[in-house]
N, CA, C and O of each residue as an XYZ file, in Angstrom:
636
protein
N       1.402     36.014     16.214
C       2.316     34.890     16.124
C       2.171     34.215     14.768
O       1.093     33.944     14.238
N       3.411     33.968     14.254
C       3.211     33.034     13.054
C       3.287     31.841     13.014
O       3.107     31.264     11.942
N       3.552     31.195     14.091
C       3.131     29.474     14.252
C       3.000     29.629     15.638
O       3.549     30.365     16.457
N       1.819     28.435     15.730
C       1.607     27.803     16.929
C       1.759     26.240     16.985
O       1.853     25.545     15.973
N       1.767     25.928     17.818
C       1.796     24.319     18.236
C       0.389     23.915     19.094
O      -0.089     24.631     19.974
N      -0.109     22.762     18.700
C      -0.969     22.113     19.743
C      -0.723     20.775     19.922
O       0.163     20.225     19.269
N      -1.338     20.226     20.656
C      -1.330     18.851     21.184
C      -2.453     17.905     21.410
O      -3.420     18.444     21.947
N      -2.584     16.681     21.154
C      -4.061     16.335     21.112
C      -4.184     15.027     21.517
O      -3.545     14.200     20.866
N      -5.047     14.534     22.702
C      -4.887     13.177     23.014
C      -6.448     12.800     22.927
O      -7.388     13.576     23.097
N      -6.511     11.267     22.587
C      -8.116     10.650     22.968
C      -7.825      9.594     23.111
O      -6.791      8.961     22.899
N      -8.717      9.376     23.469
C      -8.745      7.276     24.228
C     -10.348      6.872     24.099
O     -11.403      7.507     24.116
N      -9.972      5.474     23.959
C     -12.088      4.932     23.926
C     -11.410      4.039     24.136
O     -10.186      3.949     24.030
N     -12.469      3.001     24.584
C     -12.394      1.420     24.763
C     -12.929      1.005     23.880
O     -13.751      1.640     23.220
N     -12.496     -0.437     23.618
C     -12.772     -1.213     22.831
C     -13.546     -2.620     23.459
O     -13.291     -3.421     24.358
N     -14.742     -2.422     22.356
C     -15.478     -3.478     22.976
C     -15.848     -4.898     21.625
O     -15.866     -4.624     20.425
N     -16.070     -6.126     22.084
C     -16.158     -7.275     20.880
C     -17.498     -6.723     19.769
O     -18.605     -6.623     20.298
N     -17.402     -6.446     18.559
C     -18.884     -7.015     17.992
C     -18.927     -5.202     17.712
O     -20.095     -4.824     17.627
N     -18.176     -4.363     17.600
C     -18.101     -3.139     17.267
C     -17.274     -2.581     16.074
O     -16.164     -3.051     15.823
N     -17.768     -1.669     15.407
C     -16.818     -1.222     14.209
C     -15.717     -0.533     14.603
O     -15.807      0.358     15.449
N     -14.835     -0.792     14.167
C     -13.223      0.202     14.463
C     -12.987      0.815     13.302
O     -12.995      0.110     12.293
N     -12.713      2.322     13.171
C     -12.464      3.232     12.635
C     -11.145      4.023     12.962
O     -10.908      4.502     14.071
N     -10.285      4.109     11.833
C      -8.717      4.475     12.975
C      -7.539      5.447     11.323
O      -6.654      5.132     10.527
N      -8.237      6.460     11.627
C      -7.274      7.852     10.713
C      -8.273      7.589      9.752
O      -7.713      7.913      8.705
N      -9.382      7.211      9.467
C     -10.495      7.016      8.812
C     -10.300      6.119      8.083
O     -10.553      6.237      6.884
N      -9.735      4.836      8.672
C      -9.706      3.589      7.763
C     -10.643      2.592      8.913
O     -10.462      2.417     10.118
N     -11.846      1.965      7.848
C     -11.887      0.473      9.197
C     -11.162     -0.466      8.602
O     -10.826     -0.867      7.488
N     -11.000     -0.743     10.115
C     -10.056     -2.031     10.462
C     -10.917     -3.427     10.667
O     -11.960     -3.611     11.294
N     -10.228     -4.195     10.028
C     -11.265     -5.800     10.273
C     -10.909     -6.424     11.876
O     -10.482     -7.578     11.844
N     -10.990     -6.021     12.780
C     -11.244     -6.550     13.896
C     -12.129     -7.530     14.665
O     -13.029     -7.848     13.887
N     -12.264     -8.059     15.656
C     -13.223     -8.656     16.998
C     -13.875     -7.666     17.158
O     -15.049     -7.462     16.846
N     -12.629     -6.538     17.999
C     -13.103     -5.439     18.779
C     -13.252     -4.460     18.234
O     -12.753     -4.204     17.139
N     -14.639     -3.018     19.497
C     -14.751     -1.833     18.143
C     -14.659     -1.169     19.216
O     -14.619     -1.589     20.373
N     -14.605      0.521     18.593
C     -14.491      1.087     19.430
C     -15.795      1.756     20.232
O     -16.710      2.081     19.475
N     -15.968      1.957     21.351
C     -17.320      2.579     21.865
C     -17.130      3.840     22.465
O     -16.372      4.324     23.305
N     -18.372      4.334     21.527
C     -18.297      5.899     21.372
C     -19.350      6.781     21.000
O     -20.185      6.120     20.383
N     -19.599      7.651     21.069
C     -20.692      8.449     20.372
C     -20.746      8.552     19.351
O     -21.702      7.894     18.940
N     -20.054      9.216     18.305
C     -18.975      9.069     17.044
C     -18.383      8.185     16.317
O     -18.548      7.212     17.053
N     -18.048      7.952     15.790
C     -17.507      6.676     15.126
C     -16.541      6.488     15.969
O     -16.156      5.320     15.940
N     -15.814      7.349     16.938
C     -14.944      6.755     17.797
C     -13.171      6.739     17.059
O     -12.227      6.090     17.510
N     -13.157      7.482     16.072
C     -11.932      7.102     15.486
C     -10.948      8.512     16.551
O     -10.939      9.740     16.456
N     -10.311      7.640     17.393
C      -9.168      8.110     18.374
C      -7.991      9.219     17.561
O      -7.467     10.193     18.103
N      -7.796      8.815     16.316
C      -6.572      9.404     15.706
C      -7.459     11.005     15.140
O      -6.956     12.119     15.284
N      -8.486     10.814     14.663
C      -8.783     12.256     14.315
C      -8.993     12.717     15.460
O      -8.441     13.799     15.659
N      -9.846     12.126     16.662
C     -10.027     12.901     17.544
C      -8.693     13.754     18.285
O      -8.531     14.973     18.346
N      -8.114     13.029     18.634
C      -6.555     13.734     18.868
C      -5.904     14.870     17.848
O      -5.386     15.906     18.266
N      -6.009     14.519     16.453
C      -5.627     15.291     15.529
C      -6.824     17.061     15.895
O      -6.446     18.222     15.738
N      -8.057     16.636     16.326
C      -8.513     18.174     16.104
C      -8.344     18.901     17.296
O      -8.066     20.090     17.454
N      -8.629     17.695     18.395
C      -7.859     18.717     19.540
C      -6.492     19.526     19.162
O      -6.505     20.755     19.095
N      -5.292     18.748     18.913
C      -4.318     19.894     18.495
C      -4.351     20.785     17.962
O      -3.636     21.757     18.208
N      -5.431     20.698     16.820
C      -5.569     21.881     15.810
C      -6.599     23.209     16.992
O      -6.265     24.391     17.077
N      -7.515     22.744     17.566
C      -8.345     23.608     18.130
C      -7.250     24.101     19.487
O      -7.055     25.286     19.759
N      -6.729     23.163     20.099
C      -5.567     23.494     21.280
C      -4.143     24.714     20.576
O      -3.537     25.596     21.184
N      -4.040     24.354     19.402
C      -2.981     25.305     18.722
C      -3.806     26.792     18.628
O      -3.197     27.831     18.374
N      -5.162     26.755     18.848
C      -5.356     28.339     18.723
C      -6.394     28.599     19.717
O      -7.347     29.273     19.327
N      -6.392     28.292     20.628
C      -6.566     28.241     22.126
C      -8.599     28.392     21.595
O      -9.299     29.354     21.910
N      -8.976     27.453     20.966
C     -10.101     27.298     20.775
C     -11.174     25.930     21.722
O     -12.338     25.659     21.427
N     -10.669     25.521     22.425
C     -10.963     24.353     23.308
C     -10.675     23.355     22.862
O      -9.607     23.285     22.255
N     -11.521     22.188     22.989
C     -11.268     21.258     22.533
C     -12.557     20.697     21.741
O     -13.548     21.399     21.542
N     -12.438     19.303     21.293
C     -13.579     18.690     20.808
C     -14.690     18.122     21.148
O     -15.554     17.500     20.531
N     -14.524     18.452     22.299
C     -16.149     18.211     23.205
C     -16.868     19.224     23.437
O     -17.902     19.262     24.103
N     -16.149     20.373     22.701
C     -16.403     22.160     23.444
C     -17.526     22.641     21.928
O     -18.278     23.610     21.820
N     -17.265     21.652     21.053
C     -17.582     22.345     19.494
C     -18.301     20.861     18.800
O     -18.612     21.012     17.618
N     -18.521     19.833     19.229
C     -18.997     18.755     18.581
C     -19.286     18.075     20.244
O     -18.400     17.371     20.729
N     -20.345     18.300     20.899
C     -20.753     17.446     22.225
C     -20.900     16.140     22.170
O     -21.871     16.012     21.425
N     -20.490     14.890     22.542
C     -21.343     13.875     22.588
C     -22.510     13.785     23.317
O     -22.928     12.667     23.618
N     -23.312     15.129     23.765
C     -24.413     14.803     23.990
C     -25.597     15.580     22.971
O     -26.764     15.847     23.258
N     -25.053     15.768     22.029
C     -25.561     16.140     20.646
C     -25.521     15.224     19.737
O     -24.594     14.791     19.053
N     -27.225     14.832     19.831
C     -27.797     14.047     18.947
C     -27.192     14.535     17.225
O     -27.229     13.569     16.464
N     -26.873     15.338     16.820
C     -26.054     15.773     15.674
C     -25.050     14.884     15.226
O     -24.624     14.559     14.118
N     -24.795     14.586     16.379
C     -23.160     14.122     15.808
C     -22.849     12.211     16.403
O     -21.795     11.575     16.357
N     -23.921     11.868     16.799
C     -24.489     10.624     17.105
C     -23.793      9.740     15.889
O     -24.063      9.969     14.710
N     -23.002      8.857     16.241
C     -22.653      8.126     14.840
C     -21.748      8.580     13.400
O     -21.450      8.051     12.330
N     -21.513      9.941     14.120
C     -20.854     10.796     12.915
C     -19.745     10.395     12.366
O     -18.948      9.826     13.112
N     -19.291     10.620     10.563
C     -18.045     10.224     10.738
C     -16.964     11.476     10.833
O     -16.838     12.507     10.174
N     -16.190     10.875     12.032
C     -15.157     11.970     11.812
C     -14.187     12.776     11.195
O     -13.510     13.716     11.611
N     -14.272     12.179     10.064
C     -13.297     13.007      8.900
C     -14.449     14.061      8.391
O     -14.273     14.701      7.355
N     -15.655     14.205      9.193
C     -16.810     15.467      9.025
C     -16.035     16.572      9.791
O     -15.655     17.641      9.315
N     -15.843     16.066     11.239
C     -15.616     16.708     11.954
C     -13.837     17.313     11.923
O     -13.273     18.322     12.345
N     -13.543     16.470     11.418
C     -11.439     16.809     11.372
C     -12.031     18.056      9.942
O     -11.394     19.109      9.962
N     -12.893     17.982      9.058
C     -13.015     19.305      8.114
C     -13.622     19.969      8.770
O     -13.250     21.034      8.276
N     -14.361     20.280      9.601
C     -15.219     21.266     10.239
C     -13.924     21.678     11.183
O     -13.917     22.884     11.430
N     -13.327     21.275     11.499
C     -12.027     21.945     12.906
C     -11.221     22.681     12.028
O     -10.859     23.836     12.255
N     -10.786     21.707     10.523
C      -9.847     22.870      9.522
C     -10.174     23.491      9.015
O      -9.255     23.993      8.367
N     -11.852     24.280      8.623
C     -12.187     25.367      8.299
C     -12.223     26.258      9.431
O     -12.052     27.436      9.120
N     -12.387     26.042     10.580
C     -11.949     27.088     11.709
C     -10.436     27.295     11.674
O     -10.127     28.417     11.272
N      -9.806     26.800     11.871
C      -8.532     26.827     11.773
C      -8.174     27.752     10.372
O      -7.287     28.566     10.625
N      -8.576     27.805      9.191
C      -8.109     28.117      7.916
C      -9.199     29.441      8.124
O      -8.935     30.275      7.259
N     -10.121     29.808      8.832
C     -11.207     30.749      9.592
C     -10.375     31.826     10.030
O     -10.572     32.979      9.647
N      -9.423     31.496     10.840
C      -8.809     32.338     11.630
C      -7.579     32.665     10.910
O      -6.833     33.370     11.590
N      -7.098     32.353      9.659
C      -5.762     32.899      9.025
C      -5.148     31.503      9.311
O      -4.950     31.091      8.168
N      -4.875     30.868      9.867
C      -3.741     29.585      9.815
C      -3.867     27.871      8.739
O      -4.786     27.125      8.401
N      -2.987     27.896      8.624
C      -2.797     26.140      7.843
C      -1.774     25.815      8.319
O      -0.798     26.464      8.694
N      -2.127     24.197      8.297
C      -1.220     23.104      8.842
C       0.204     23.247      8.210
O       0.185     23.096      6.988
N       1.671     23.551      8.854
C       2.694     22.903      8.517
C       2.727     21.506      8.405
O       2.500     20.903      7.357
N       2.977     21.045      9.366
C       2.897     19.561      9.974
C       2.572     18.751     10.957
O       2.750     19.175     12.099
N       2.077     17.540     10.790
C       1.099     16.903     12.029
C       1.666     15.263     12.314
O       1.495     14.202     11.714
N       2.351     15.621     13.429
C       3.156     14.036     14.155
C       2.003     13.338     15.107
O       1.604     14.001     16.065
N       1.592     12.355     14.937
C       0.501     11.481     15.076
C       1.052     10.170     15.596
O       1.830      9.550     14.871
N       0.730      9.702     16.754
C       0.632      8.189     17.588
C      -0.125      7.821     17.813
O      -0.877      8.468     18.543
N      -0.527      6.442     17.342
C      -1.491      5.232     17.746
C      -0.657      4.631     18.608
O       0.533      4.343     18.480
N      -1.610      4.426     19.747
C      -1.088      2.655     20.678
C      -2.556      2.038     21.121
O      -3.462      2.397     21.873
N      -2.253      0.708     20.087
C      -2.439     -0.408     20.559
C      -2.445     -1.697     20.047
O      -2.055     -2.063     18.938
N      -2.859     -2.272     20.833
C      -2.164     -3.502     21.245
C      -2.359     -4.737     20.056
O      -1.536     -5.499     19.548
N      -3.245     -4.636     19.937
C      -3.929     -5.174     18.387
C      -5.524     -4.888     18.044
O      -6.407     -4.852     18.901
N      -5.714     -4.700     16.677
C      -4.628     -5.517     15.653
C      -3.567     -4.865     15.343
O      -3.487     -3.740     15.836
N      -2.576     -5.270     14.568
C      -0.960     -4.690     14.103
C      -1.839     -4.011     12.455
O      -2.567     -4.490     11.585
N      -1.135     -2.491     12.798
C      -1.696     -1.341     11.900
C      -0.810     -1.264     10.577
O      -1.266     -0.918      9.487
N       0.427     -1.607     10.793
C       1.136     -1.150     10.297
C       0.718     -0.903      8.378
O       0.598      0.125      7.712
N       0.611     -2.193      8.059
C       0.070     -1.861      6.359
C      -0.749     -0.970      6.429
O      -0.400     -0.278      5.473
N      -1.994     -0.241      7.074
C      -3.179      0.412      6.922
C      -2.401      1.860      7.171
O      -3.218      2.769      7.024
N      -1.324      2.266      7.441
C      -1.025      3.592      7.766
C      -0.860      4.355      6.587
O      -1.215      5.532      6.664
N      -0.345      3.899      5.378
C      -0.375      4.364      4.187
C      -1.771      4.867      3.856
O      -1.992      6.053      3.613
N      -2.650      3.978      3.856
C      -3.998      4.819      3.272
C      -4.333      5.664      4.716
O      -5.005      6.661      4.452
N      -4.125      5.568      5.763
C      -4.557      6.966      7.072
C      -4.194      7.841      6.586
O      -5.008      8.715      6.286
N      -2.732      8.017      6.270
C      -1.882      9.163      5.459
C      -2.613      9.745      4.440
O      -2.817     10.957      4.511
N      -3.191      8.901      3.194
C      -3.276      9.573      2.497
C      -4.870      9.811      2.745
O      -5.414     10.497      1.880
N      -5.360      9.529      3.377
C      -6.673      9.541      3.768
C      -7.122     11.159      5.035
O      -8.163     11.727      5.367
N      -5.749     11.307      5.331
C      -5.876     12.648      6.339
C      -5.565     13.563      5.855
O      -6.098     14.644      6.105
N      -4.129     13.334      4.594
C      -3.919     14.049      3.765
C      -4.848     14.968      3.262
O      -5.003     16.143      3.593
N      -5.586     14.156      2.237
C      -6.908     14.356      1.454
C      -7.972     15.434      2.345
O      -8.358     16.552      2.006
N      -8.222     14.810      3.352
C      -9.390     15.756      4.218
C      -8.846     16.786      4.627
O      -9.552     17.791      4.542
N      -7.604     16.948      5.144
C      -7.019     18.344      5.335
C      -6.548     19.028      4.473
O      -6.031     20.135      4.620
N      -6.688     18.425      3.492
C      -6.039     18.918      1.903
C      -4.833     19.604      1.732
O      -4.757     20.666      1.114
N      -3.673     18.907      2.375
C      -2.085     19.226      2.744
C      -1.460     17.858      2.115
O      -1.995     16.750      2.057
N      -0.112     18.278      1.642
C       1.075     16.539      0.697
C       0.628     16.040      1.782
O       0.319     16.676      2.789
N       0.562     14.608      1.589
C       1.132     13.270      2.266
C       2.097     13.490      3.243
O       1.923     13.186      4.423
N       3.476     14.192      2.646
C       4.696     14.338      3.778
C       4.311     14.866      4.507
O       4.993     14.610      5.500
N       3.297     15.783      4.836
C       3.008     17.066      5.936
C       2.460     16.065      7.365
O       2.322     16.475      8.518
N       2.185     14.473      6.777
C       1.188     14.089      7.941
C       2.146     12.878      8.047
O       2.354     12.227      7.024
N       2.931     12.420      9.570
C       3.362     11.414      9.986
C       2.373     10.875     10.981
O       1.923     11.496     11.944
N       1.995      9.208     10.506
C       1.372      8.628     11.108
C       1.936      7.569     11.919
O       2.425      6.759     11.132
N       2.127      7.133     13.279
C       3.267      6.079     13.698
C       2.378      4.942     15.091
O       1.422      5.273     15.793
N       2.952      3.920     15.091
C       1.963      3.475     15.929
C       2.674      2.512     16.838
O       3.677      1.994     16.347
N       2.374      2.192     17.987
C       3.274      1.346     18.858
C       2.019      0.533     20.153
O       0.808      0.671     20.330
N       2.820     -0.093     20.657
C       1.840     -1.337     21.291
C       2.624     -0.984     22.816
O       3.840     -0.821     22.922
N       2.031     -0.938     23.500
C       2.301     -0.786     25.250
C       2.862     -1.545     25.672
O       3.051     -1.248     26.852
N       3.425     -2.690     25.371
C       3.743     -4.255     25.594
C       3.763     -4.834     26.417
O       4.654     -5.341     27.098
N       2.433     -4.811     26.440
C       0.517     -5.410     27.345
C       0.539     -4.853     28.188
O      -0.101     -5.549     28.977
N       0.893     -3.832     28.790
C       1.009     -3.040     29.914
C      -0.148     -1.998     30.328
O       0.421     -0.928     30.108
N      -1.032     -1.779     30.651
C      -2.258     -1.512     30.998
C      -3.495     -1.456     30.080
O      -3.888     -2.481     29.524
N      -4.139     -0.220     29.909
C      -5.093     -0.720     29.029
C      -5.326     -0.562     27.663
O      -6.416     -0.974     27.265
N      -4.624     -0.100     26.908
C      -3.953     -0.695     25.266
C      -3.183     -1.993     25.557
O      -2.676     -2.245     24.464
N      -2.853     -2.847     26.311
C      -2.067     -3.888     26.397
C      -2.636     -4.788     26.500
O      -2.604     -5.715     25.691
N      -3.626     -4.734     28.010
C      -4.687     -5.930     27.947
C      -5.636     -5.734     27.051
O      -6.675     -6.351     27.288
N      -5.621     -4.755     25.626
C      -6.506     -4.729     24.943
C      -7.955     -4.315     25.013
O      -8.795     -4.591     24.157
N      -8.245     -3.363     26.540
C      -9.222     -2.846     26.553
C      -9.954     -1.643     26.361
O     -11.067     -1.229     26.687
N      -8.621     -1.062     25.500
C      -8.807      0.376     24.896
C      -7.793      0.607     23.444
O      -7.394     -0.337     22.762
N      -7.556      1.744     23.220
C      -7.043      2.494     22.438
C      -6.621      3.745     22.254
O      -7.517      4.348     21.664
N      -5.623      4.506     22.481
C      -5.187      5.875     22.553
C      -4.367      6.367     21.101
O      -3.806      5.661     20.263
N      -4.524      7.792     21.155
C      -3.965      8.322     20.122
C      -3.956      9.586     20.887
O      -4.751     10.193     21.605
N      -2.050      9.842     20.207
C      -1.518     11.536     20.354
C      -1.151     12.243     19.063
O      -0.782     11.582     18.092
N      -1.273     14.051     19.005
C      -1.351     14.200     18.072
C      -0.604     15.417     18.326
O      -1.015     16.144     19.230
N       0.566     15.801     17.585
C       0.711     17.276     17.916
C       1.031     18.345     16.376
O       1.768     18.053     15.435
N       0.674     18.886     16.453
C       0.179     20.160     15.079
C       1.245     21.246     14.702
O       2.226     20.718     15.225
N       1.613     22.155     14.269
C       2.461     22.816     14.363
C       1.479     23.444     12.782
O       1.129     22.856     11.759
N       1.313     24.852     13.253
C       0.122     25.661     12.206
C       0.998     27.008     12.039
O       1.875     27.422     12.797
N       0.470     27.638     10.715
C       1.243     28.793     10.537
C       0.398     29.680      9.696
O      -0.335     29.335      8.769
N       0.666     31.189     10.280
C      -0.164     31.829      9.736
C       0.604     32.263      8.185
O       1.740     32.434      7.743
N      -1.105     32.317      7.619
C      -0.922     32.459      6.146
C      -1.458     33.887      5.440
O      -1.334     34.061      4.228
């Protein structure tokens, strides 16, 4: 096959007095995210798709959170460690459609540097990576603000 598609979801909660990390930007928040990892939701979603696009599992299958290794890690380690498998097996990224929800804080200025910040680590243009973000409007738990989700879907082609 010369392209595949994957899909990639993660969620963490957010707790007061924690660092938030989000497409590898921190965010000046209250709340952080709690996690093994730095917890940043948007890569995590981003490598599931990439590992789901070539039926490689997912990111708990290849980076455990019960591996002291990766304790605190930052994840733009791990979003390059998923695209040298990926670039391993013959494929590179076409393009990668990406959703944040939540509730606050409001992302919107910080998406420019995610972009060029995911860009960079996957080492693909800027245009190749849409980053977009929306608020639940307060409707469960991105709403009452006690989490954070991100979807991600990939579209890879062999090279």
């Amino acid at each position: 096959m010369n392209f595949r598609i994957g899909v990639g979801y993660d969620v963490h909660r957010l707790e007061e007095g924690l660092p938030f990390v989000l497409g590898g930007v921190s965010l000046s928040h209250s709340k952080g995210v709690v996690s093994h990892s730095d917890g940043d939701v948007l890569i995590h979603a981003i490598c599931d798709a990439l590992l789901g696009a070539l039926a490689l599992g997912d990111i708990g299958t290849h980076f455990p959170d019960t591996d002291e290794e990766f304790k605190g890690i930052d994840s733009k380690i791990l979003l390059k460690k998923t695209i040298n498998m990926i670039r391993f097996h013959g494929y590179d990224i076409s393009n990668l459609d990406t959703t944040i929800c939540l509730q606050k804080p409001k992302i919107s200025k910080h998406i420019p540097e995610m972009i060029k910040t995911l860009s960079r680590v996957i080492d693909i243009d800027q245009h190749q990576v849409s980053v977009k973000a929306t608020t639940t409007e307060k409707l469960g738990f991105v709403g009452d603000e006690s989490g954070v989700s991100a979807y991600a879907v990939v579209l890879i082609e062999k090279i």
